[in-house]
TILUM-181618 format. One record per residue (C-alpha): residue in three letters; y, z, x; residue number from 1. Coordinates in Angstrom, 1 decimal, always signed. Layout:
N
residuo;Y;Z;X;num
ALA;Y;Z;X;NUM
...
END
This chain:
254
residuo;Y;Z;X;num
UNK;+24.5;+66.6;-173.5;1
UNK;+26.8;+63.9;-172.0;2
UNK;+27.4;+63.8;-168.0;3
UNK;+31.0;+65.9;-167.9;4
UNK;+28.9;+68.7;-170.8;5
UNK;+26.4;+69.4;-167.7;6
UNK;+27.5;+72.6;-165.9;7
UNK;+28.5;+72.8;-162.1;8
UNK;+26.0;+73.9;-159.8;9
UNK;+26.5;+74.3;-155.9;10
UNK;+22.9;+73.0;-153.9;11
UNK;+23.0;+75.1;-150.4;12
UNK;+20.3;+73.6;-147.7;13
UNK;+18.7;+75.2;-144.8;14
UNK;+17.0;+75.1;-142.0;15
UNK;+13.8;+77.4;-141.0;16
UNK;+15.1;+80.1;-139.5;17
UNK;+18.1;+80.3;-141.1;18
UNK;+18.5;+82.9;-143.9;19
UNK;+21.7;+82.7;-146.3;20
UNK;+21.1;+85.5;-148.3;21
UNK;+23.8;+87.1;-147.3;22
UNK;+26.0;+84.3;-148.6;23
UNK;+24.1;+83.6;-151.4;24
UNK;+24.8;+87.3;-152.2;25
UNK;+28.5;+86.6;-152.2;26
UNK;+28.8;+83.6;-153.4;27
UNK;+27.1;+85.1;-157.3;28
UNK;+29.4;+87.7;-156.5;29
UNK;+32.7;+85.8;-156.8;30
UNK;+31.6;+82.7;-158.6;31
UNK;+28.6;+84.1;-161.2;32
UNK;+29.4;+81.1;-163.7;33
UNK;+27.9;+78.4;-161.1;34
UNK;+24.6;+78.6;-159.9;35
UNK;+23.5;+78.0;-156.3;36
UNK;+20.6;+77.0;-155.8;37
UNK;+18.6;+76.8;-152.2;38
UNK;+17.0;+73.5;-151.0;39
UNK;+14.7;+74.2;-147.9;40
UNK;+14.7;+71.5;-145.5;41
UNK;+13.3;+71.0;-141.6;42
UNK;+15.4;+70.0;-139.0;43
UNK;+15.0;+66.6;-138.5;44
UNK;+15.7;+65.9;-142.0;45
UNK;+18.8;+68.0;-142.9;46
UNK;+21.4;+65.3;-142.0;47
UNK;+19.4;+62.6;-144.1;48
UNK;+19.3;+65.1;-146.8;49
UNK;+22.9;+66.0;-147.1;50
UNK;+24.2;+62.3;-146.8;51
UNK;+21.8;+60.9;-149.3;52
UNK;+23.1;+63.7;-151.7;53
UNK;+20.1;+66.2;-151.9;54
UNK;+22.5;+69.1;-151.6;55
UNK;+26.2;+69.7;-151.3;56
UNK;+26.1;+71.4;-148.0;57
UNK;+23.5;+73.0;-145.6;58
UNK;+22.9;+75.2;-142.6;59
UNK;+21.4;+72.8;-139.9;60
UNK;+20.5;+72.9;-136.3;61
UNK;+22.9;+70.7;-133.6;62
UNK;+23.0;+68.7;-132.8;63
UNK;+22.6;+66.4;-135.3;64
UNK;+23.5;+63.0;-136.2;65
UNK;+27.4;+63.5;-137.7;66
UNK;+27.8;+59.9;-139.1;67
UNK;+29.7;+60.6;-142.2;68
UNK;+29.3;+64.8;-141.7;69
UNK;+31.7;+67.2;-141.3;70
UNK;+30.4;+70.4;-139.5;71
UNK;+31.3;+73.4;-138.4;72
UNK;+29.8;+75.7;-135.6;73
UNK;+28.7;+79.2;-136.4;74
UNK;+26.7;+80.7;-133.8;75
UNK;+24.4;+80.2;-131.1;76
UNK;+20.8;+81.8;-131.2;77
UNK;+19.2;+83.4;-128.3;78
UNK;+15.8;+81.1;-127.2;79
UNK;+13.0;+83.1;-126.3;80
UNK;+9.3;+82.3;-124.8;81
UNK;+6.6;+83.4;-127.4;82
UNK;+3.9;+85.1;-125.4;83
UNK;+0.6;+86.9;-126.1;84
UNK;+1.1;+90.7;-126.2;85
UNK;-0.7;+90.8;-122.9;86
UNK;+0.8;+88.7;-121.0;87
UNK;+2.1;+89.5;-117.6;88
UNK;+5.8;+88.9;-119.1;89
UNK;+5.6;+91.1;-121.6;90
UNK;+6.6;+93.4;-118.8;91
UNK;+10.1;+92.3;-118.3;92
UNK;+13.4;+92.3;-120.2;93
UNK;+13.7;+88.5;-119.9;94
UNK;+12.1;+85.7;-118.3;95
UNK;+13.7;+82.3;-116.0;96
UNK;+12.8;+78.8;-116.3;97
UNK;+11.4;+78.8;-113.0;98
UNK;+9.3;+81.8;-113.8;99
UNK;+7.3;+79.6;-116.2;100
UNK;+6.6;+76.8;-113.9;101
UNK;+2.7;+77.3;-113.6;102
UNK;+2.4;+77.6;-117.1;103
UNK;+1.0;+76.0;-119.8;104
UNK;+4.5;+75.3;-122.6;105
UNK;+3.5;+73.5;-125.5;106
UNK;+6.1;+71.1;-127.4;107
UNK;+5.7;+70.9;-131.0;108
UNK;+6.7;+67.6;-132.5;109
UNK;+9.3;+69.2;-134.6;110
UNK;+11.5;+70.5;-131.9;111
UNK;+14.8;+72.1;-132.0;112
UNK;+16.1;+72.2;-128.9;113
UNK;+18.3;+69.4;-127.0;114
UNK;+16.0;+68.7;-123.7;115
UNK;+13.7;+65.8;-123.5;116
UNK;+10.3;+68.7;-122.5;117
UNK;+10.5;+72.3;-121.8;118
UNK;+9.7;+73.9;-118.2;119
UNK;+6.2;+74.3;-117.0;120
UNK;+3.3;+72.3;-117.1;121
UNK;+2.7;+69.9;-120.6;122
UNK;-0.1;+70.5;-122.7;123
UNK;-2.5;+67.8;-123.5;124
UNK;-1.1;+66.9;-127.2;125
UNK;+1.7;+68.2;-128.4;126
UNK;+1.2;+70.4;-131.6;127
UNK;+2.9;+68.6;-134.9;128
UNK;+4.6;+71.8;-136.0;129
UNK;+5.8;+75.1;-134.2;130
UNK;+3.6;+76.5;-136.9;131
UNK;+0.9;+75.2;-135.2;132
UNK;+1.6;+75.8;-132.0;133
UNK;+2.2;+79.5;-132.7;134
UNK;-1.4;+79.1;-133.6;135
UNK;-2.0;+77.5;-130.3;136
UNK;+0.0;+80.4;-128.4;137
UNK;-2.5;+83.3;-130.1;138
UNK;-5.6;+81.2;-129.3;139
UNK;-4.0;+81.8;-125.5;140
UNK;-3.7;+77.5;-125.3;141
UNK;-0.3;+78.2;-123.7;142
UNK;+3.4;+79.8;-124.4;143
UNK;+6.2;+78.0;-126.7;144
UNK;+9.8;+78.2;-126.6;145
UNK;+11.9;+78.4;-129.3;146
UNK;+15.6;+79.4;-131.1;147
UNK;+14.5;+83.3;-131.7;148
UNK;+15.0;+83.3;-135.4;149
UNK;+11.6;+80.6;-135.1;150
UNK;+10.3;+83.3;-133.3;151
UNK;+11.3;+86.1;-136.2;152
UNK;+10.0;+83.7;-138.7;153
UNK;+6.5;+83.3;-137.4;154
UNK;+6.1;+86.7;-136.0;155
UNK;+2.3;+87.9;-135.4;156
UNK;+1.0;+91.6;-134.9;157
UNK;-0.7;+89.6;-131.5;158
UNK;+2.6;+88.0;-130.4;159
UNK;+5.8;+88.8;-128.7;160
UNK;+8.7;+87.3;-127.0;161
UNK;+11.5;+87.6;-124.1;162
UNK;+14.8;+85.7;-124.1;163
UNK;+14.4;+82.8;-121.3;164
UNK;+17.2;+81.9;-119.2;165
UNK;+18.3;+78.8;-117.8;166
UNK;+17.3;+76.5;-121.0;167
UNK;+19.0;+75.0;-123.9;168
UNK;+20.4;+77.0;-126.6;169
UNK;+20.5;+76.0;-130.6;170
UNK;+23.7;+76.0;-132.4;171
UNK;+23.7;+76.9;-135.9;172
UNK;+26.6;+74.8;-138.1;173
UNK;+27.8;+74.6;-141.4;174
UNK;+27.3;+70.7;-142.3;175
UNK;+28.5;+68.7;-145.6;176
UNK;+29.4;+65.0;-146.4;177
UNK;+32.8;+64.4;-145.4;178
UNK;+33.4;+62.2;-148.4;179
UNK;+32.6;+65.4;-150.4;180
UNK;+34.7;+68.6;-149.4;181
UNK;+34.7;+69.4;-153.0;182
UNK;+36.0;+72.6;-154.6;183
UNK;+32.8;+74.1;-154.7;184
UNK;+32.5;+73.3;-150.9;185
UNK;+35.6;+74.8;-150.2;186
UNK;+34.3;+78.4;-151.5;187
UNK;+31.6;+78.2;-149.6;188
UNK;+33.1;+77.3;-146.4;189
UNK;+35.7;+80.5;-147.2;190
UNK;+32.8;+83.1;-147.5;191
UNK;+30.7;+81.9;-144.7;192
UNK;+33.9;+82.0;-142.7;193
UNK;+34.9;+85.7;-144.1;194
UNK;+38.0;+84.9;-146.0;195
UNK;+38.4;+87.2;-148.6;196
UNK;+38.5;+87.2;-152.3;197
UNK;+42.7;+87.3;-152.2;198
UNK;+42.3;+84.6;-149.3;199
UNK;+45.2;+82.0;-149.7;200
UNK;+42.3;+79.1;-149.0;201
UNK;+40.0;+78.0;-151.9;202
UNK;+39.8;+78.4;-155.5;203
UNK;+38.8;+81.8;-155.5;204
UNK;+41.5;+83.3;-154.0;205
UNK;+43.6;+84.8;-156.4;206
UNK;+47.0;+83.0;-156.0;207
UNK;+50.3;+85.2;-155.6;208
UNK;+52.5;+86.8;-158.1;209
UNK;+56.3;+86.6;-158.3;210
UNK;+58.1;+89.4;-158.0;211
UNK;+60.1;+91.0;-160.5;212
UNK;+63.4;+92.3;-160.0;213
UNK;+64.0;+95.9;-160.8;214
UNK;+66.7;+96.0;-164.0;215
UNK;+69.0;+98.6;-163.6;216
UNK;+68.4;+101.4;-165.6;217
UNK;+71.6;+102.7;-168.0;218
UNK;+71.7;+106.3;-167.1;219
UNK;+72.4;+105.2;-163.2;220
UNK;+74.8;+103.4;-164.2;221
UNK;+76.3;+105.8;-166.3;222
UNK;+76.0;+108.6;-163.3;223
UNK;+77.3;+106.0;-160.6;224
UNK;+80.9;+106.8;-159.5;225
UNK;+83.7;+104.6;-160.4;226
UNK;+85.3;+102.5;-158.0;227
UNK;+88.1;+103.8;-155.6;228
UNK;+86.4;+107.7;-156.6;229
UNK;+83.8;+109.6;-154.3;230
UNK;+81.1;+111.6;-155.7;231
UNK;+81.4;+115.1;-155.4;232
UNK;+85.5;+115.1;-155.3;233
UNK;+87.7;+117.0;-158.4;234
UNK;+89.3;+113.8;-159.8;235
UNK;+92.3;+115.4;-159.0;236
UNK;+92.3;+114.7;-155.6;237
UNK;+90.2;+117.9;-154.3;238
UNK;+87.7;+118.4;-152.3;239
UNK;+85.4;+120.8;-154.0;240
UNK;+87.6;+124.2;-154.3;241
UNK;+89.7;+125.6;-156.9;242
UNK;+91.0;+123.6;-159.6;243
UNK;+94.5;+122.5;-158.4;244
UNK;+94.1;+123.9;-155.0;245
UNK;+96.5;+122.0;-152.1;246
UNK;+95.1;+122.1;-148.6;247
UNK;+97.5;+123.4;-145.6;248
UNK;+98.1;+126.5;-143.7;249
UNK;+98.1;+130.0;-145.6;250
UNK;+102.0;+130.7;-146.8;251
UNK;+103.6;+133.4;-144.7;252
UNK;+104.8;+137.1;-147.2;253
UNK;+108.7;+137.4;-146.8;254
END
């Protein structure tokens, strides 16, 4: 099979935390003749990823280094402290930055949010993976903060969290060589933005038909009055009565 035989494909990357089945679910939907396929990546090496051409777009985490990247916000995630069950703020709705001063916040290597260390007091070794320090977190080593879909994805029967206020936030953004806004990169961008299947953007939108002009059927024109005649007058002039009648006055017996 020569290069221009192989079939298109579309390869989607994403960050942990991130799911896409919802697009995913679309995108077989409207385009079932090319495959996607999903490339997991972390974080840190989403950008590297997409410019080096492992995949033709992804969901990443900003920021992120945009040299040669086009992206495009989505949404920003709530960030959350990860707590034992019993711990004393598993009490309240939420949580501030200050109100974690005293304690213990461990910083996992892998990171995703835009601050140099989080509140409270540093741990003595900072965890390689938020995997790990999720471990550290249940064996009561300290708390972690984190996007709350990290928080979802590592969820423990021992854990919980609250949102925490007064700390960064992590954007979630469509991201994809700019070099390469391809076709298939087009569709993709048009479901993840909610254009529809008749959308005038992107191949799949189903482009519009010209309209026909209505031909003019025989019989009306057959049953459409002559010119200078109005419909529902005798052609002699009246106006609906007897045949031959003459409007005027009633004439006067002798």
């Amino acid at each position: 099979m020569t290069g221009s035989e192989i079939p298109p494909s579309f390869r989607l990357a994403y960050v942990p935390g991130v799911t896409p089945t919802k697009w995913v679910r679309i995108w077989n939907e409207r385009l079932p003749e090319i495959p996607l396929t999903l490339v997991a990546v972390t974080a840190a090496e989403a950008s590297d990823v997409l410019r080096g051409g492992g995949a033709d777009a992804g969901f990443v985490r900003l920021p992120i280094d945009r040299t040669d990247l086009s992206a495009i916000p989505l949404y920003t995630e709530t960030t959350v402290v990860v707590i034992p069950k019993d711990h004393i703020a598993a009490a309240v709705d939420e949580v501030s930055a200050e109100d974690l001063a005293d304690e213990i916040v461990l910083h996992p290597l892998d990171d995703t949010l835009d601050w140099e260390r989080p509140p409270g007091r540093p741990a003595m070794e900072r965890p390689a993976t938020t995997a790990d320090a999720i471990e550290l977190v249940a064996a009561g080593v300290g708390l972690l903060i984190v996007p709350q879909s990290l928080a979802r994805l590592h969820h423990r029967k021992d854990l919980t969290y609250r949102p925490v206020t007064g700390v960064p936030e992590s954007r979630i953004a469509l991201s994809w060589p700019e070099d390469a806004t391809t076709d298939m990169v087009e569709d993709f961008i048009g479901i993840v933005r909610g254009r529809t299947v008749n959308s005038s953007r992107g191949r799949t939108a189903t482009p519009p038909q010209p309209k026909q002009r209505k031909r003019p059927d025989a019989g009306d024109a057959r049953r459409k009055p002559a010119a200078g005649k109005s419909a529902g007058k005798s052609p002699r002039g009246g106006s609906g009565g007897p045949k031959g009648g003459k409007c005027g006055k009633p004439r006067r017996r002798p």
